[in-house]
KOLVEX-892037 format. One record per residue: residue number from 1; residue in one letter; x, y, z of N, C-alpha, C, O in turn. Coordinates in nm, 2 decimals. Layout:
ATOM   pos   code     n_c1     n_c2     n_c3    ca_c1    ca_c2    ca_c3     c_c1     c_c2     c_c3     o_c1     o_c2     o_c3
ATOM   NUM      a        X        Y        Z        X        Y        Z        X        Y        Z        X        Y        Z
...
END
This chain:
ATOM   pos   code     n_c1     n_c2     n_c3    ca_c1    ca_c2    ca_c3     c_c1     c_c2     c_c3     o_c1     o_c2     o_c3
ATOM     1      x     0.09    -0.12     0.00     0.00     0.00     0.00     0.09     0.12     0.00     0.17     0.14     0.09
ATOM     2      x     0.08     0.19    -0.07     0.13     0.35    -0.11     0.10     0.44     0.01    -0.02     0.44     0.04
ATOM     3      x     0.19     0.53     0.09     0.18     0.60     0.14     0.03     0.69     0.13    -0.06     0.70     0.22
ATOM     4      x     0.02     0.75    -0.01    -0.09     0.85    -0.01    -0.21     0.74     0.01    -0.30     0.79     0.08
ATOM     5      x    -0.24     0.60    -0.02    -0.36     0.49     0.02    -0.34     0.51     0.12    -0.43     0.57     0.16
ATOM     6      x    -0.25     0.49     0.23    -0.25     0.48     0.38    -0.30     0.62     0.40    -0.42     0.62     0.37
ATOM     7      x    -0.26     0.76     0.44    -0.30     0.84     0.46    -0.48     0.88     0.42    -0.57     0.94     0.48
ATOM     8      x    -0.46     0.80     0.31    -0.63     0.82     0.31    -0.74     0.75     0.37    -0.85     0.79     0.41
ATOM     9      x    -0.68     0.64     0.39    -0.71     0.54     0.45    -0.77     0.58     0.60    -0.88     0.55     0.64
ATOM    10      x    -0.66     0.64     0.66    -0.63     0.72     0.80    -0.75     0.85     0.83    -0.84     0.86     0.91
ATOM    11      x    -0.70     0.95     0.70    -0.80     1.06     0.70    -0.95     1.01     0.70    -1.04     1.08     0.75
ATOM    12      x    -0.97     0.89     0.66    -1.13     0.88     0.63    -1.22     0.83     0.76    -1.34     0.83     0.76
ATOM    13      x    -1.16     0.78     0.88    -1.14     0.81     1.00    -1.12     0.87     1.12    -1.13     0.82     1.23
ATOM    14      x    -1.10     1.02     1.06    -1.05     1.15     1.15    -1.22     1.17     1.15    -1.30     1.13     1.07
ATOM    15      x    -1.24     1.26     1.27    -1.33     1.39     1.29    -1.34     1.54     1.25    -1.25     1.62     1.27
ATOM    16      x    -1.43     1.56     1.20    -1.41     1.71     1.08    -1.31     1.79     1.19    -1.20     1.81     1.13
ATOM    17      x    -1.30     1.85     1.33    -1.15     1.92     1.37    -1.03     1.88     1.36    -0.93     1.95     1.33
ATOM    18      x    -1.03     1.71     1.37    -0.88     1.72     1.29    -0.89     1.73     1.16    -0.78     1.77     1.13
ATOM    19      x    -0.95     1.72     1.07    -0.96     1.76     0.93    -0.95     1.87     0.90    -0.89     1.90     0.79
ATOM    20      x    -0.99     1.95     0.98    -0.96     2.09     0.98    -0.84     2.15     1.00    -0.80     2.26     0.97
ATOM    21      x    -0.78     2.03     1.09    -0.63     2.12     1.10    -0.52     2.01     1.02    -0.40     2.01     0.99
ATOM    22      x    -0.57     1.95     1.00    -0.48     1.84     0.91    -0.43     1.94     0.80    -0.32     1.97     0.78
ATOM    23      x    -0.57     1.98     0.73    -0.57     2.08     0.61    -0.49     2.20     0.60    -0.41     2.23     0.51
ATOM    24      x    -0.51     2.26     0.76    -0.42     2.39     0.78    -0.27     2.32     0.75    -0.21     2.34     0.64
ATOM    25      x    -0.24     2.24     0.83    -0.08     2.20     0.84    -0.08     2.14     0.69     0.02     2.20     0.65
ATOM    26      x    -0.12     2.08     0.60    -0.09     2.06     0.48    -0.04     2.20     0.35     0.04     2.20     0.26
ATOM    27      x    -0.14     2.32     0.42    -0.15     2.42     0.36     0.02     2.50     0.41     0.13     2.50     0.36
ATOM    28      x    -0.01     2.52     0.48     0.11     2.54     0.56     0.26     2.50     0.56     0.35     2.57     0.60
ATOM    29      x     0.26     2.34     0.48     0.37     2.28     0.47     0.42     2.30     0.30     0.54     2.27     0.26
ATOM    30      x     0.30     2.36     0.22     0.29     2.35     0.12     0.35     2.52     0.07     0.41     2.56    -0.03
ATOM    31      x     0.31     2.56     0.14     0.37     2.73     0.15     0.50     2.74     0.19     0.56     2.81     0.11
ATOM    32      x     0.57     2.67     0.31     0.69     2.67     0.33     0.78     2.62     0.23     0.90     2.66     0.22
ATOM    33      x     0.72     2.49     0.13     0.78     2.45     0.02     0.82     2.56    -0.09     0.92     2.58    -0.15
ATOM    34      x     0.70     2.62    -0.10     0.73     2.73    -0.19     0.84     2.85    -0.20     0.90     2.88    -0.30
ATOM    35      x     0.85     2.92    -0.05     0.95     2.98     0.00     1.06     2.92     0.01     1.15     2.98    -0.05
ATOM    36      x     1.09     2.82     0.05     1.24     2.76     0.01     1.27     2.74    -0.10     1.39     2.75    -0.13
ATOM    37      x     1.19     2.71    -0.20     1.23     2.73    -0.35     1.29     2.84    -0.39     1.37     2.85    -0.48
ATOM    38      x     1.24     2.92    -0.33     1.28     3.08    -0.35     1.36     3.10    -0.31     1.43     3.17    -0.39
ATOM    39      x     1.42     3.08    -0.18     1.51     3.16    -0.06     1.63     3.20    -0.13     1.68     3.31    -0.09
ATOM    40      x     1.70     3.13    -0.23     1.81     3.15    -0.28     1.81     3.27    -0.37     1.91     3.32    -0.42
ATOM    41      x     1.69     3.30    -0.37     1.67     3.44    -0.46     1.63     3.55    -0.43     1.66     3.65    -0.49
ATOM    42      x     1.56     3.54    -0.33     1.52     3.64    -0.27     1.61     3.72    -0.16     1.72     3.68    -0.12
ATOM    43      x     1.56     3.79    -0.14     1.60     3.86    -0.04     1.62     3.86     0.09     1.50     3.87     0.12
ATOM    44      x     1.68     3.86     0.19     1.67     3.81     0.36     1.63     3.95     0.35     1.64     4.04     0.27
ATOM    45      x     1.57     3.92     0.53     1.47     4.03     0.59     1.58     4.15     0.63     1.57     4.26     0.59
ATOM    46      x     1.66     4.10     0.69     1.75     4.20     0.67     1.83     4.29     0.62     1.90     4.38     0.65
ATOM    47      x     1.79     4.22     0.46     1.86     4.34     0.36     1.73     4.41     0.31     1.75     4.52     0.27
ATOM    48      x     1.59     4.36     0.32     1.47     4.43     0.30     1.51     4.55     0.43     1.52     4.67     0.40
ATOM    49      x     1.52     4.52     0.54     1.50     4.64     0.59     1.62     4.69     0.57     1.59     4.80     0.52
ATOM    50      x     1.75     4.70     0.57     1.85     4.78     0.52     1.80     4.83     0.41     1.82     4.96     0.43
ATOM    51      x     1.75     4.82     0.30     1.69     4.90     0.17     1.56     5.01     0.21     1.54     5.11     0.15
ATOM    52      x     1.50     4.96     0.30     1.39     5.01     0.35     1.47     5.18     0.44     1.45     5.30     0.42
ATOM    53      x     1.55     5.13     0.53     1.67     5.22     0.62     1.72     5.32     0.53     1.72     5.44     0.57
ATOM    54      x     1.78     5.27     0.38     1.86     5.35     0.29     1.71     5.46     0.27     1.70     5.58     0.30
ATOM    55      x     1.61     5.37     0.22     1.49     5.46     0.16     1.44     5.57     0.27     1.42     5.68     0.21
ATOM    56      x     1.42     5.57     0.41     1.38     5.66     0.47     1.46     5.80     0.52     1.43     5.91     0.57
ATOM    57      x     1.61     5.73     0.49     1.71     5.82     0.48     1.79     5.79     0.62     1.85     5.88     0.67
ATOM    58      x     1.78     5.66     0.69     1.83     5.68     0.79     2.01     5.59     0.85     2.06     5.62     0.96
END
């Protein structure tokens, strides 16, 4: 049995609150995937606000 059959398997057994947060943490894990795809391109917070610092003049 395949991981995603077991998990379903499992889910079809939960109570709609944990389904509700199962969802959140799926969403959630799926968002952080996306940002680390990124990270290497983007910007750290800290040079966002150093640019933001340069911008206010300070």
């Amino acid at each position: 049995m395949s991981t995603q059959e077991i998990l379903v398997e499992e889910i079809k057994s939960q109570p709609e609150p944990v389904l509700r947060e199962l969802l959140h943490y799926l969403k959630f894990l799926a968002r952080q995937r996306e940002e680390e795809a990124w990270a290497d391109i983007l910007p750290t917070r800290e040079i966002e606000q150093e640019v933001l610092n340069i911008l206010d003049g300070k």
